[in-house]
C-alpha positions as CSV (number, residue, x, y, z in Angstrom):
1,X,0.0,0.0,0.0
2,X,2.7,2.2,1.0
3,X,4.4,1.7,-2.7
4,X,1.0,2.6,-4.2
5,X,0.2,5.6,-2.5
6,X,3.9,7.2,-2.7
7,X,3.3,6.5,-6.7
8,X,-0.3,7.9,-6.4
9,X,0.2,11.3,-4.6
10,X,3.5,11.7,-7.1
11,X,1.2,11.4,-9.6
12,X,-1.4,13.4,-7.9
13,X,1.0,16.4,-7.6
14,X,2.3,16.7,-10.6
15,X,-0.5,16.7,-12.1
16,X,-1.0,13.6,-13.7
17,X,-4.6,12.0,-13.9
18,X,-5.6,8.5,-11.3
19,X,-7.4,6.1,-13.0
20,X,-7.9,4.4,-9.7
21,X,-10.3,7.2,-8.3
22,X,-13.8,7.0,-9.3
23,X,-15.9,9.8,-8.1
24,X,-18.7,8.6,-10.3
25,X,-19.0,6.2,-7.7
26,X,-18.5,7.6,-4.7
27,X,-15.1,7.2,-4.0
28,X,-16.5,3.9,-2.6
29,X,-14.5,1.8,-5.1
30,X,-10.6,2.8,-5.7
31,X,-8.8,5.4,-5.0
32,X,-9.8,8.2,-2.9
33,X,-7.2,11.4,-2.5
34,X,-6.2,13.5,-0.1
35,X,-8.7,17.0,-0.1
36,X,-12.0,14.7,-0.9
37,X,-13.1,13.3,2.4
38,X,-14.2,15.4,5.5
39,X,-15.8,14.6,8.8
40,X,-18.8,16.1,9.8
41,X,-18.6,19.0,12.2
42,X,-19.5,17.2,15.7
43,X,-18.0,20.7,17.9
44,X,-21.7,20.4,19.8
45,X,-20.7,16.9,20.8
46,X,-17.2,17.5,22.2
47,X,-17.3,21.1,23.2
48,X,-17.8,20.4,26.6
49,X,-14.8,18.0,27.3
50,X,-11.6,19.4,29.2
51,X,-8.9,20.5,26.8
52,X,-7.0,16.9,27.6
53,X,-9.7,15.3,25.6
54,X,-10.9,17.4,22.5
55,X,-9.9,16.4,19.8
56,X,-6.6,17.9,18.1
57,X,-8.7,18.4,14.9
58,X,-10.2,22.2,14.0
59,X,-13.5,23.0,13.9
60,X,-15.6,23.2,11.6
61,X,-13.4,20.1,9.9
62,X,-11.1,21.0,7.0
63,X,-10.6,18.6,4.4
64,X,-8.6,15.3,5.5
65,X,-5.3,14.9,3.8
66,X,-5.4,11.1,3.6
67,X,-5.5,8.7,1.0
68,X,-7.9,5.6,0.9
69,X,-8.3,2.8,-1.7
70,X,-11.6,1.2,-1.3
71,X,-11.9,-2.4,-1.9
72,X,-15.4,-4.3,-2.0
73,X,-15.2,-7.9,0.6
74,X,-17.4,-10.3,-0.3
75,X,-20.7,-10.5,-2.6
76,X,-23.3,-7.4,-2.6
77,X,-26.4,-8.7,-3.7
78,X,-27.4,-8.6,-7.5
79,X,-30.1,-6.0,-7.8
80,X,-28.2,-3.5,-4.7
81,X,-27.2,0.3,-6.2
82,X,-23.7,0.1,-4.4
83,X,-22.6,-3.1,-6.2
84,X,-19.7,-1.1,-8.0
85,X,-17.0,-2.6,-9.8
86,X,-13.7,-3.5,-8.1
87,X,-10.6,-1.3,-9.5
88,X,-7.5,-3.2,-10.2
89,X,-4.4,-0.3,-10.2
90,X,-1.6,-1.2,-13.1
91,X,1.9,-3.0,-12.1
92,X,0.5,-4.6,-8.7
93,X,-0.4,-7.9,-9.9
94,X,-0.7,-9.8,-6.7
95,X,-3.0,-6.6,-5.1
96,X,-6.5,-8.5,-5.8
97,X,-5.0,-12.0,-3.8
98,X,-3.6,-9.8,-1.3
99,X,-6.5,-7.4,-0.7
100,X,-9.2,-9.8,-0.9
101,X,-7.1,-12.3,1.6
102,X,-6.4,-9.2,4.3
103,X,-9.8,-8.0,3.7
104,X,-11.5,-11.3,4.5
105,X,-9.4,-12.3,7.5
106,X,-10.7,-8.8,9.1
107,X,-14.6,-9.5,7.9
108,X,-14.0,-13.3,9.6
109,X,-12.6,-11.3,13.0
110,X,-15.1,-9.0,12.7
111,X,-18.0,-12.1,12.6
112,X,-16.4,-13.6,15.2
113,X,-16.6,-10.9,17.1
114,X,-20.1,-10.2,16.3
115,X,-20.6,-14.1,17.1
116,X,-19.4,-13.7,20.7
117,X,-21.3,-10.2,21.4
118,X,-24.5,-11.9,20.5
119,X,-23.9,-15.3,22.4
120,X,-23.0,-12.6,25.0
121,X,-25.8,-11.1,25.2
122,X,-28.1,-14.2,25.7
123,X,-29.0,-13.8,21.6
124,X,-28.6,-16.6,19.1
125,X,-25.2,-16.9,17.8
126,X,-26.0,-15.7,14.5
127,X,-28.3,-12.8,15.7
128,X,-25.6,-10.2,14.3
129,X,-23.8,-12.0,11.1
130,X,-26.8,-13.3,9.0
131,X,-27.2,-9.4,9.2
132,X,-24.2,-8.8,7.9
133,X,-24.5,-11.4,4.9
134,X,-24.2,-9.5,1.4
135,X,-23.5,-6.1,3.5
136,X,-21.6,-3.3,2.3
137,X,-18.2,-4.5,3.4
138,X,-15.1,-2.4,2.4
139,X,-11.3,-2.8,3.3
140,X,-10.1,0.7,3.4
141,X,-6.8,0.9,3.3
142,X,-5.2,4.5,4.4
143,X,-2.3,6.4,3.4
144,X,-1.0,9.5,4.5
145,X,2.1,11.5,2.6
146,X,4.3,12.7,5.8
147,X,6.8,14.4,3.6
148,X,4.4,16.8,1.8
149,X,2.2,17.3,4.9
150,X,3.7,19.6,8.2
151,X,3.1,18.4,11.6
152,X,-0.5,19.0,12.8
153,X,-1.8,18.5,9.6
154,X,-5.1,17.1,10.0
155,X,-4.9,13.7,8.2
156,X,-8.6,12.6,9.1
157,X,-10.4,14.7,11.5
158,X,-13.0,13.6,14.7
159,X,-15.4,11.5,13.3
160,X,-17.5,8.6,14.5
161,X,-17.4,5.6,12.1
162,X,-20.9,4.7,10.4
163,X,-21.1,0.9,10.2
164,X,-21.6,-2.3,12.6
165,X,-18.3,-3.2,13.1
166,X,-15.0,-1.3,12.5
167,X,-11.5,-3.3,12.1
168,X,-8.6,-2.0,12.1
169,X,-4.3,-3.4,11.8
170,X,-1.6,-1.8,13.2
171,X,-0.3,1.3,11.9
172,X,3.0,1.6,11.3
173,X,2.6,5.4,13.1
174,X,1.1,6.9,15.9
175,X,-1.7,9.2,15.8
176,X,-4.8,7.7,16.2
177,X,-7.3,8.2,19.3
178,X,-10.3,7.0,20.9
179,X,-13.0,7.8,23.0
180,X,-14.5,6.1,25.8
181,X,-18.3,5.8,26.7
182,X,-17.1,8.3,29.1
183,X,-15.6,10.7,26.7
184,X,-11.9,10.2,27.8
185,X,-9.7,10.5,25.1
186,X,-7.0,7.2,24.6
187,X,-4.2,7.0,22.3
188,X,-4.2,3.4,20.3
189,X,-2.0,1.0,20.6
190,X,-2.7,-2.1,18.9
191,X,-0.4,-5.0,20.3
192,X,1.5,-7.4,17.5
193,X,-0.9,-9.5,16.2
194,X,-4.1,-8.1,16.9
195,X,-6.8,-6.0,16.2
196,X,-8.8,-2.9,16.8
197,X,-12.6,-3.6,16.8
């Protein structure tokens, strides 16, 4: 990912055009560059907290200056508007095995998990997941140019993630944050070999 975002943003900046980004669709299949995505403005939510837990982010959000490809896991049903076609960038021939291996190991974590939150909560086992059958899923790969960008650049600001179940690796670089139920902000640190739900 690394190798294809570096060649991406070089692209991107001088000026040359990314086949990979698809705004006819959204953004939701591809590439997506930096200066496209934003997070809603949530001050009202967070305005309260003491300064040790706002967010570092400005208000109202300024555009993120991250880079995403979006990759479809799994079958969408036939007939569903967001069944957009996969994008396969040039010279990476070994991205749809590797993609579609990653992105199904974190939808099976992410059924598991769902799997032991229903059994849990005194639901049947499958309560969550034959929900989640033909859903939306997306691996979403980020990238962020640390050369180009100063420190305190906002590479994605405060936002709250929209789905059932978010999953994410471990970053090779610090940065992102939490909340608690409480509204206490935690740096993450995802141990080797695990995973952020």
């Amino acid at each position: 990912m690394e190798k294809y975002f570096r060649q991406a943003s070089d692209r991107y900046y001088s000026g040359g055009e990314l086949p990979d980004a698809k705004p006819q669709y959204f953004y939701q299949t591809g590439v997506t560059p930096e200066k496209i995505e934003r997070a809603r403005n949530h001050f009202e939510k967070v305005k309260h907290l003491p300064k040790e837990d706002q967010p570092m982010s400005p208000f109202p959000p300024t555009v993120d200056m991250k880079w995403r490809y979006m990759w479809k896991i799994g079958e969408r049903p036939a007939g569903s508007g967001d069944n957009f076609p996969q994008v396969l960038p040039e010279g990476f021939p070994e991205w749809e095995d590797k993609m579609g291996s990653w992105g199904n190991r974190l939808l099976t974590a992410g059924e598991t998990a769902a799997e032991m939150a229903a059994i849990g909560m005194g639901l049947e086992k499958d309560t969550f997941t034959k929900r989640m059958k033909e859903g939306a899923h997306l691996l979403a790969p980020t990238g962020s140019d640390l050369v180009r960008n100063d420190v305190g650049t906002t590479l994605a600001g405060f936002h709250y993630d929209i789905a059932f179940l978010t999953v994410h690796g471990k970053s090779r670089f610090p940065g992102l944050y939490v909340w608690l139920r409480n509204w206490k902000k935690v740096p993450v640190k995802i141990p080797k070999g695990c995973l952020l739900l």
